[in-house]
PALO-192890 format. One record per residue (C-alpha): residue number from 0; residue in one letter; chain; z, x, y. Coordinates in nm, 3 decimals. Example, Ala and Ser with C-alpha at 12.3 -4.5 7.8 and 13.67 -1.06 7.14 Angstrom:
2
     n   res   chain        pz        px        py
     0     A       A     0.780     1.230    -0.450
     1     S       A     0.714     1.367    -0.106
//
This chain:
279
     n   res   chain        pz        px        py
     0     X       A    10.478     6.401    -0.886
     1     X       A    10.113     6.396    -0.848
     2     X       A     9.964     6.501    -0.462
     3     X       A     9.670     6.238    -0.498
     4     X       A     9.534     5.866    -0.674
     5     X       A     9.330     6.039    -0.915
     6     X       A     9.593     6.247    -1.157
     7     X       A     9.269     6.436    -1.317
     8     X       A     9.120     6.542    -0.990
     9     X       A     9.252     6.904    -1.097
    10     X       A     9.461     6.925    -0.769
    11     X       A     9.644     7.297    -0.752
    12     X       A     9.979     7.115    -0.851
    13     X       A     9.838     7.107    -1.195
    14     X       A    10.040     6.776    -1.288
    15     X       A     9.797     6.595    -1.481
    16     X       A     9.993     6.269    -1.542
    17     X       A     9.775     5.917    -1.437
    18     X       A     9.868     5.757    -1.132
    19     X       A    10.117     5.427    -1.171
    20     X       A    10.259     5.580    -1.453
    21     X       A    10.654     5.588    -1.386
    22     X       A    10.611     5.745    -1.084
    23     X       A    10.584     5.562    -0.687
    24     X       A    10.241     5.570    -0.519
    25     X       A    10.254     5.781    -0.254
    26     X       A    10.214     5.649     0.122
    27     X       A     9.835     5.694     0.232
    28     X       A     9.716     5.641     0.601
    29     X       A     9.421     5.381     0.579
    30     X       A     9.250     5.626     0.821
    31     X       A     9.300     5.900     0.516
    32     X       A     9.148     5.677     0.258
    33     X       A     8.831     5.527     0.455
    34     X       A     8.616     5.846     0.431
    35     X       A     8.714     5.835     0.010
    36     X       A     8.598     5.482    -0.004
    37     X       A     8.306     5.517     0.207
    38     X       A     8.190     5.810    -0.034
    39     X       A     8.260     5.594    -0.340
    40     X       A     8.072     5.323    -0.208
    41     X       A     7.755     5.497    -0.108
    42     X       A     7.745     5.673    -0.471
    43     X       A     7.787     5.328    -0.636
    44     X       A     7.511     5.187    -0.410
    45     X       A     7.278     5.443    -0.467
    46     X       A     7.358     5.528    -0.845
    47     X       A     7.271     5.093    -0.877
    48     X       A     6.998     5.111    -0.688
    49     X       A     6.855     5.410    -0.908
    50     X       A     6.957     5.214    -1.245
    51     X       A     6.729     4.897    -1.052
    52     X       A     6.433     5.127    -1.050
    53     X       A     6.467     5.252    -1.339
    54     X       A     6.524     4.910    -1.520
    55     X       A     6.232     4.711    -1.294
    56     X       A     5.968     5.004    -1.317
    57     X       A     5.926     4.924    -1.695
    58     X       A     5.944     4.557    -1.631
    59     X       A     5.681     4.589    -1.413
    60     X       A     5.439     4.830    -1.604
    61     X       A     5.509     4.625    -1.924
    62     X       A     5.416     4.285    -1.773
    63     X       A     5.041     4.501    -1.638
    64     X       A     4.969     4.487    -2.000
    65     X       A     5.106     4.156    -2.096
    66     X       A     4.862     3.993    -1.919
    67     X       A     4.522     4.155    -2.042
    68     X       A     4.604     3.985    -2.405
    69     X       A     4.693     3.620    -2.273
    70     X       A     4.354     3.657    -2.109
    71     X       A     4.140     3.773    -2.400
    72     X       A     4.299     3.527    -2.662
    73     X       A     4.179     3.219    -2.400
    74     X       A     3.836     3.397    -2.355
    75     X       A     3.822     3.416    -2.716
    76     X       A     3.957     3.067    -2.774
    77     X       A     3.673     2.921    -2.524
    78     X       A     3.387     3.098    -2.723
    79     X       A     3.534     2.999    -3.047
    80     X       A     3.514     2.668    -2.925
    81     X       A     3.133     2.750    -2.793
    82     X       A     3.041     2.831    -3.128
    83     X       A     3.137     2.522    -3.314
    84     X       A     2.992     2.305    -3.062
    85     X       A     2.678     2.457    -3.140
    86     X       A     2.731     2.454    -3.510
    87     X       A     2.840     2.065    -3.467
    88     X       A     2.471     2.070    -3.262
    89     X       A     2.288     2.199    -3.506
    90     X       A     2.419     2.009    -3.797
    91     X       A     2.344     1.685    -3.635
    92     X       A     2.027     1.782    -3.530
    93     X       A     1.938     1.920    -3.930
    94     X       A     2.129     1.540    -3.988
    95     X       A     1.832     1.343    -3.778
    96     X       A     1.576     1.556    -3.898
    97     X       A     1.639     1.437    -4.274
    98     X       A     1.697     1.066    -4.173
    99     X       A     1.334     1.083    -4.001
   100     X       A     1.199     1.274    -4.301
   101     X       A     1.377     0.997    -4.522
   102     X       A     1.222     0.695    -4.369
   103     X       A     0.873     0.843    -4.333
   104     X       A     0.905     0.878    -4.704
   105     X       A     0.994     0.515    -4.722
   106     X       A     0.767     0.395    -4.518
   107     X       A     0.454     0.591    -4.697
   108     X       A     0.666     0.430    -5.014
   109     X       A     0.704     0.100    -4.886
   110     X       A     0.277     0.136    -4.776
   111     X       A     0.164     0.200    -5.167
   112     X       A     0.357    -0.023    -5.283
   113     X       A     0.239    -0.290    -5.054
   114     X       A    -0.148    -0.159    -5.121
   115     X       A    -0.036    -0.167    -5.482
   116     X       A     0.018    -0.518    -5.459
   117     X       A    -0.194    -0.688    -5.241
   118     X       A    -0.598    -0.688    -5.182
   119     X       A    -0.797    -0.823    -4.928
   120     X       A    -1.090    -0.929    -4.867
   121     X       A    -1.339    -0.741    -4.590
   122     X       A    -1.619    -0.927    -4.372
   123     X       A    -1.854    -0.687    -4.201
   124     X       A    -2.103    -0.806    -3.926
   125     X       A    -2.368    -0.576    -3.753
   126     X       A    -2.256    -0.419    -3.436
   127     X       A    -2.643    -0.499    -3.312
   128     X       A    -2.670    -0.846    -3.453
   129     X       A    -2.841    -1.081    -3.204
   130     X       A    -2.608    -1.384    -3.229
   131     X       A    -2.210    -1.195    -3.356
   132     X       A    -1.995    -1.495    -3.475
   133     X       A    -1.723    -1.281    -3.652
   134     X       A    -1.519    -1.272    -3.345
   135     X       A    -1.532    -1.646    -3.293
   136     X       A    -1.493    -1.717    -3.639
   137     X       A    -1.161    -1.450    -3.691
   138     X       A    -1.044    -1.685    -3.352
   139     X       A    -1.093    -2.028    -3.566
   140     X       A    -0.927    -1.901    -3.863
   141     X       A    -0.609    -1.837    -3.635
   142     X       A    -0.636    -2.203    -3.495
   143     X       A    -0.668    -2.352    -3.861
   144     X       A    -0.426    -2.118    -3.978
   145     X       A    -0.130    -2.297    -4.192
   146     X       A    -0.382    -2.497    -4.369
   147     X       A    -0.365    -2.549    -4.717
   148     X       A    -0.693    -2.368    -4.841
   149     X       A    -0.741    -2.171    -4.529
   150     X       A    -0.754    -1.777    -4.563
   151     X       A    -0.487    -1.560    -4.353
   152     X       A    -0.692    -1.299    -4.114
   153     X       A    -0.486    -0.966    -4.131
   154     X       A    -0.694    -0.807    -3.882
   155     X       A    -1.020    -0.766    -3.661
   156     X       A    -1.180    -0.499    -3.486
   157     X       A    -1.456    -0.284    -3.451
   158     X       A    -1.551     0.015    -3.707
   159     X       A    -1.843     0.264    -3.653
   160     X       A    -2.141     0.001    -3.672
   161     X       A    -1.942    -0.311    -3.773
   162     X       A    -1.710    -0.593    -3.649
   163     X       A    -1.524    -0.599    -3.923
   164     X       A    -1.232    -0.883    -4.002
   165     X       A    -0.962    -0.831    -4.316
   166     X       A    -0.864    -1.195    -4.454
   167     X       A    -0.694    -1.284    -4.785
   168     X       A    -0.902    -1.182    -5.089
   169     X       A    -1.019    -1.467    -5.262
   170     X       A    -1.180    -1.529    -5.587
   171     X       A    -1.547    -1.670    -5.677
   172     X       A    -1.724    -1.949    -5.526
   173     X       A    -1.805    -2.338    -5.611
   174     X       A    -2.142    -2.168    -5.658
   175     X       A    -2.075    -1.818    -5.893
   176     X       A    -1.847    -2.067    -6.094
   177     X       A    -2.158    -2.318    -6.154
   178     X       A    -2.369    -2.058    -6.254
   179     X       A    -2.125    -1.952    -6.459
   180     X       A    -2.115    -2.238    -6.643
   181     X       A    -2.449    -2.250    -6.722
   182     X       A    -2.482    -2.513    -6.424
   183     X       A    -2.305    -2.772    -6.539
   184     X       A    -1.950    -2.900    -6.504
   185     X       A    -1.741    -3.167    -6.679
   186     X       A    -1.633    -3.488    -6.484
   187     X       A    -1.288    -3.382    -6.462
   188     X       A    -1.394    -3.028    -6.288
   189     X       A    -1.608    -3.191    -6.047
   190     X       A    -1.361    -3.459    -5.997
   191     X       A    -1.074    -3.191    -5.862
   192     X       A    -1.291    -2.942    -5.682
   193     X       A    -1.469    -3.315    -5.476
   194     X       A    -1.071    -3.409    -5.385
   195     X       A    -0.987    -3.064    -5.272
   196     X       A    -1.329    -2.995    -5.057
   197     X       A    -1.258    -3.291    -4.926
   198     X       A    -0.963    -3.261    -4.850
   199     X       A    -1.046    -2.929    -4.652
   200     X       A    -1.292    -3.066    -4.433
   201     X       A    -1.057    -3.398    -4.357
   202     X       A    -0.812    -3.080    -4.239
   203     X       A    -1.080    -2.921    -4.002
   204     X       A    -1.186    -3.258    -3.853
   205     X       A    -0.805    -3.317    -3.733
   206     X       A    -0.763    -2.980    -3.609
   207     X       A    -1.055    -3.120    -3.390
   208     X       A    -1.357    -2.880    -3.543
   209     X       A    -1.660    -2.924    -3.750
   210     X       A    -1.748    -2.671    -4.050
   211     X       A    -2.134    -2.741    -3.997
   212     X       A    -2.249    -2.537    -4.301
   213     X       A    -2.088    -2.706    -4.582
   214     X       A    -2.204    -2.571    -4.946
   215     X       A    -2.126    -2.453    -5.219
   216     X       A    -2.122    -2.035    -5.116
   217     X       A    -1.843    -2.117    -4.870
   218     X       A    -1.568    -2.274    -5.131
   219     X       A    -1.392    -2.024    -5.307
   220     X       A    -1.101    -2.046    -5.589
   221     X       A    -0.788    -1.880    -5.519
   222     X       A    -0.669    -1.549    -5.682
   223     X       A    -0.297    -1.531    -5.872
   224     X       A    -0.046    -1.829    -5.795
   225     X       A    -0.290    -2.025    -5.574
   226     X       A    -0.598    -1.978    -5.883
   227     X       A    -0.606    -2.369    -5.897
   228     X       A    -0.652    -2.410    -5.531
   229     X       A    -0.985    -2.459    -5.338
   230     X       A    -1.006    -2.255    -5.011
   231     X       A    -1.291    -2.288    -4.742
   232     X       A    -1.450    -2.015    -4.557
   233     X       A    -1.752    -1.885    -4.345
   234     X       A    -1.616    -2.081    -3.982
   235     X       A    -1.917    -1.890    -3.789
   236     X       A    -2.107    -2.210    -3.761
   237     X       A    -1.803    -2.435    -3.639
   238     X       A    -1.793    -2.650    -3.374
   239     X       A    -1.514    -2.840    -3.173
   240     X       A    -1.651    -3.179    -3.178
   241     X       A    -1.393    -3.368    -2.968
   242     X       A    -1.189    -3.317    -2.723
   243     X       A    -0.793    -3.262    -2.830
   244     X       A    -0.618    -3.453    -2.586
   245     X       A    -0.840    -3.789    -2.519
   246     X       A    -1.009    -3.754    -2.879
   247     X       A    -1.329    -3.783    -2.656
   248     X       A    -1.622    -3.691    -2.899
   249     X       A    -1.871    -3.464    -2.765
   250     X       A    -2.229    -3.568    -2.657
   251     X       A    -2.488    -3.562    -2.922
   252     X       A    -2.754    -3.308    -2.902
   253     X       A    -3.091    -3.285    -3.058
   254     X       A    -3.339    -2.932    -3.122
   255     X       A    -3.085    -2.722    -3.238
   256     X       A    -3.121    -2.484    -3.554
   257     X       A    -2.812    -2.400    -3.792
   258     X       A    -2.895    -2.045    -3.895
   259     X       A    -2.589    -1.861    -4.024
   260     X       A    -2.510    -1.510    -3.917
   261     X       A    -2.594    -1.223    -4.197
   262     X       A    -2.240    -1.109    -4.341
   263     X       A    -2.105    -0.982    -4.646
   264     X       A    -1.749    -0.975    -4.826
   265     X       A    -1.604    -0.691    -5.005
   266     X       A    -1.656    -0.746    -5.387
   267     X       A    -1.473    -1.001    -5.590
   268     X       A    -1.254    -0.873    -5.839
   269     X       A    -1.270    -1.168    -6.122
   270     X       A    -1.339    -1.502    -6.225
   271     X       A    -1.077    -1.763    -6.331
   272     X       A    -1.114    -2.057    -6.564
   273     X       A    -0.778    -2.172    -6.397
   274     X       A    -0.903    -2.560    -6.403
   275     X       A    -1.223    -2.607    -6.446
   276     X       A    -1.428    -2.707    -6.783
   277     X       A    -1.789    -2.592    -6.804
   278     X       A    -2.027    -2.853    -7.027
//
């Protein structure tokens, strides 16, 4: 019969058989058994609380270095992300840098190609001329402009010692043409260039304006397409003779001189023989 619970205790009886094991459980006092289970209750608390140390002080020194990497990997994330907004940057930036290179190029294209076509004709007028009329006559060429036979004006201003005023260039005069043609021209020649003079002063007159220095200098023949057409120029000397809204013609005036202003054009390029016949 064992003398305690625990058959391996090594009590002196030396029976060594496990407890419930065909044999009755002894009779123990509760006041006997207290101190046993106080004793086995303190080593179980303290031998768990040791194991909780031991198993949270890892815990905690593994989760120290945990968070260092979780850290770096955003930090490097975020400059990552730096960097290829810059790159993104800098590649638009190269991007508008080639679109402005690419339409200077056209436009210096686009220039010579327009020089390469078209030509004008230049009117230059002394700075220090007593009377300038190449102001009021680029004005008048803006009111008649639309006209058949009426020069374009490109441009006016001032260069060095020189008004100057850029119009359409425009072939020979009535009066290169006749000398020309040995100064003569058939009926049919002088028949066309009358209807289309004519024509250009009936033009002025309704536009309410007076050439005042009709001749022969101041026709010219067109250039190109418009080589059969007549155009009038040389507006320094014109005059509005009425008035535009009661058609009111100005008062007549005696003792005045018509002296035209001292001008040149840029050089004529040809002649044509578009429609005229010489004799």
């Amino acid at each position: 019969m064992p003398c305690c619970f625990d058959g391996c205790c090594g009590c002196p009886c030396g029976t060594q058989q496990p407890p419930f094991v065909g044999a009755r459980i002894p009779s123990v006092s509760l006041e006997a058994a207290r101190p046993i289970f106080s004793l086995k209750t303190a080593q179980i608390t303290a031998e768990t609380q040791r194991k909780g140390d031991v198993s949270s002080s890892p815990k905690q020194e593994n989760n120290k270095p945990c968070e260092a990497p979780e850290v770096g990997i955003k930090l490097e994330s975020i400059n990552l992300l730096f960097l290829l907004l810059l790159l993104l940057l800098f590649l638009l930036l190269l991007l508008l840098l080639f679109l402005l290179i690419l339409l200077l190029l056209l436009f210096l294209l686009l220039s010579l190609l327009l020089l390469s076509l078209f030509e004008v004709g230049i009117k230059l007028e002394s700075i220090k001329s007593k009377h300038p009329q190449l102001l009021y006559e680029s004005k008048l060429y803006k009111i008649l402009a639309g006209g058949v036979g009426i020069p374009n004006v490109h441009w006016y201003g001032v260069e060095g010692d020189y008004n100057v005023m850029v119009i359409d260039l425009l072939g020979p005069s009535l009066e290169d043409l006749f000398s020309f043609c040995n100064r003569k021209f058939s009926l049919k020649t002088s028949l066309m260039l009358a209807d289309q003079m004519i024509n250009r002063v009936e033009y002025m007159h309704a536009k309410n304006f007076i050439h005042r220095d009709i001749k022969p200098d101041n026709f010219l023949i067109g250039l190109g397409k418009k080589a059969n057409q007549v155009h009038i120029i040389d507006f320094g000397l014109a005059k509005k003779y009425r008035d535009p809204k009661t058609q009111q013609h100005i008062p007549y005036r005696e003792g005045k001189a018509l002296t035209g202003p001292q001008s040149r054009f840029g050089k004529f390029v040809c002649y044509t023989t578009a429609f005229y016949d010489c004799l």
